[in-house]
N, C-alpha and C positions, 0 to 999 in steps of 0.2 A: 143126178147132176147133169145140166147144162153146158154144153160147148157152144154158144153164140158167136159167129164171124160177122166182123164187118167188112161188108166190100167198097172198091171206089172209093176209103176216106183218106187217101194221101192225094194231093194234089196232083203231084208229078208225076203218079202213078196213073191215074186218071188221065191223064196228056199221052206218056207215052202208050199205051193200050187202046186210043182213040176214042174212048168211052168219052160221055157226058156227064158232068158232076153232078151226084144223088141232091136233092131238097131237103130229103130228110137221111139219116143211117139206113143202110140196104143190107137188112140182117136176114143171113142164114144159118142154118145151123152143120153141128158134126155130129158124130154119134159117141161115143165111149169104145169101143171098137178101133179108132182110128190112134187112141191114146198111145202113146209108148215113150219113156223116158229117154235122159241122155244116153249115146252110143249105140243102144237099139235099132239095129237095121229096118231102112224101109224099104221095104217092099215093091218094088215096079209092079203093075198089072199090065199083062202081055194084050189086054186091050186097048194100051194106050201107047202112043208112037212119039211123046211130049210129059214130062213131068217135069213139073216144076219147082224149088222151094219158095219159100214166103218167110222172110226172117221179120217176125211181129212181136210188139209188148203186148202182153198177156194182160187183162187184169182178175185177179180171183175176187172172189166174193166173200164179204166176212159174216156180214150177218143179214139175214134177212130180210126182204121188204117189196111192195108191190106200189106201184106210182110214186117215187122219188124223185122231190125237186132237185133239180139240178143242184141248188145252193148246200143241198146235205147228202151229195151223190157218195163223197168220200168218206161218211159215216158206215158207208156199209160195204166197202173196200179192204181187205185184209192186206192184199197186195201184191205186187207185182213179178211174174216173172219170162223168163223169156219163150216164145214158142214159136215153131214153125206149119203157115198151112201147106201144107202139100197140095199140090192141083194135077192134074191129070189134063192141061189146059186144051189139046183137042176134043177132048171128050166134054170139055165146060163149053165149048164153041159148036159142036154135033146137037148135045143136048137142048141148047138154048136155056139150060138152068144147072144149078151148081151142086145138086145131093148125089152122082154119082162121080162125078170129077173131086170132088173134096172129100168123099165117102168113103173109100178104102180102107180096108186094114191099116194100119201104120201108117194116114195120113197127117198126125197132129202130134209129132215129136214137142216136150215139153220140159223145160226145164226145170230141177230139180230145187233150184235156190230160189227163194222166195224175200224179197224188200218188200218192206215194208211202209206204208204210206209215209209216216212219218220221215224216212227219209228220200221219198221220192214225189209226196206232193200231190201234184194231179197229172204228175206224167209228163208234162212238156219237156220243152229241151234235151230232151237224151235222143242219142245220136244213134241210130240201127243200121246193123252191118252183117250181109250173108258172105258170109266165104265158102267159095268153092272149092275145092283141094288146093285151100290157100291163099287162092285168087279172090279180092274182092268182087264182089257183084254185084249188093247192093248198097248202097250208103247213104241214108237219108238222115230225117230230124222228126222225131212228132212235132216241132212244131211246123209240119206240113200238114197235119189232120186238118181234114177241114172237119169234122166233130171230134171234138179233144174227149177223153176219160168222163168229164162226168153230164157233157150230152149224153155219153154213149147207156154211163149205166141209168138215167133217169128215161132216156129214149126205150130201152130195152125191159126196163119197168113198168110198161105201159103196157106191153104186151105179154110177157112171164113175170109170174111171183120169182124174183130171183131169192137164191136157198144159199148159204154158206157151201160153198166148194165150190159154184158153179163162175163157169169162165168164158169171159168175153176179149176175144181175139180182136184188136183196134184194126187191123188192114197194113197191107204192106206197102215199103216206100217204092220208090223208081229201079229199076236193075233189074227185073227179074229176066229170067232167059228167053221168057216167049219172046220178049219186046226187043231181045238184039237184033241183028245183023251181023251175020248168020245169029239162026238161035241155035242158044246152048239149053240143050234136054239134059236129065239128070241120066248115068251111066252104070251100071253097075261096077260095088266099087268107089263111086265116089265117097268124099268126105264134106258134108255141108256143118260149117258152125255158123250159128245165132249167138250175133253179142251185142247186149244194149247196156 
């Protein structure tokens, strides 16, 4: 199984992080290692001085396929659920690339519930929200992706045979902590919920 992230496809995300917007999806991956369901504590790594959450729609893979047009991307869509990437964000900033900062044990909390296309479509419009010990932090829209659900699985079918299980992370909206003032790091202790 595959964990594919995409980075940079929220607009507003992209603004505040001072980045410039990708041409095409800016796919990395996770490892199965980093997996862990709801309520599952993560993990801080004592080499990082910044962790961050990433409240993301998920999308699973149903059935298999290599080069899909975009126009039958949600033929092979099982369906959606909620997850979180974890980022180690100085460590993503040191490194100048993203497989140790995103790489962690227990960086890629996943939600348990699973929609299904038919009642969610291609994904647009639903509204994504990270709470902090309650506190919102992030709250955006996919429809700020600047590549929506079925670029993303036809883009990523170019370059992996995607398999039934495998999971492609869309990228997260505006609010994370690096980008406040003061930033807020993740605490031991805290409580992060993802709801979309």
């Amino acid at each position: 199984m595959k964990i594919i992230c995409v980075g940079r496809n929220y607009a507003a995300h992209v603004a505040e992080m001072g980045d410039d917007a990708p041409s095409e999806p800016l796919l990395f991956g996770k490892f199965e290692n980093t997996l862990i369901g709801p309520g599952d504590p993560v993990v801080l790594p004592r080499e990082s001085a910044h962790v961050d959450a990433e409240a993301e729609l998920c999308v699973e893979i149903g059935r298999g396929g290599r080069r899909i047009d975009g126009d039958d991307a949600l033929d092979f869509v099982r369906g959606y659920r909620c997850a979180n990437d974890i980022s180690a964000r100085d460590l993503q900033d040191r490194d100048d690339q993203w497989t140790r900062a995103k790489g962690y044990d227990t960086f890629c909390p996943l939600g348990d519930v699973l929609v299904p296309v038919s009642e969610l479509g291609d994904g647009s419009g639903l509204r994504v929200v990270q709470r902090l010990n309650g506190e919102v932090l992030q709250d955006g829209s996919t429809d700020d992706l600047i590549f929506g659900v079925r670029r993303l699985v036809a883009h990523a079918s170019t370059v992996f045979t995607l398999e039934p299980g495998d999971l492609i992370l869309t990228g997260t909206p505006p609010g994370v902590g690096y980008a406040r003032d003061p930033k807020i790091a993740l605490q031991d202790g805290d409580v992060v919920e993802v709801e979309i």
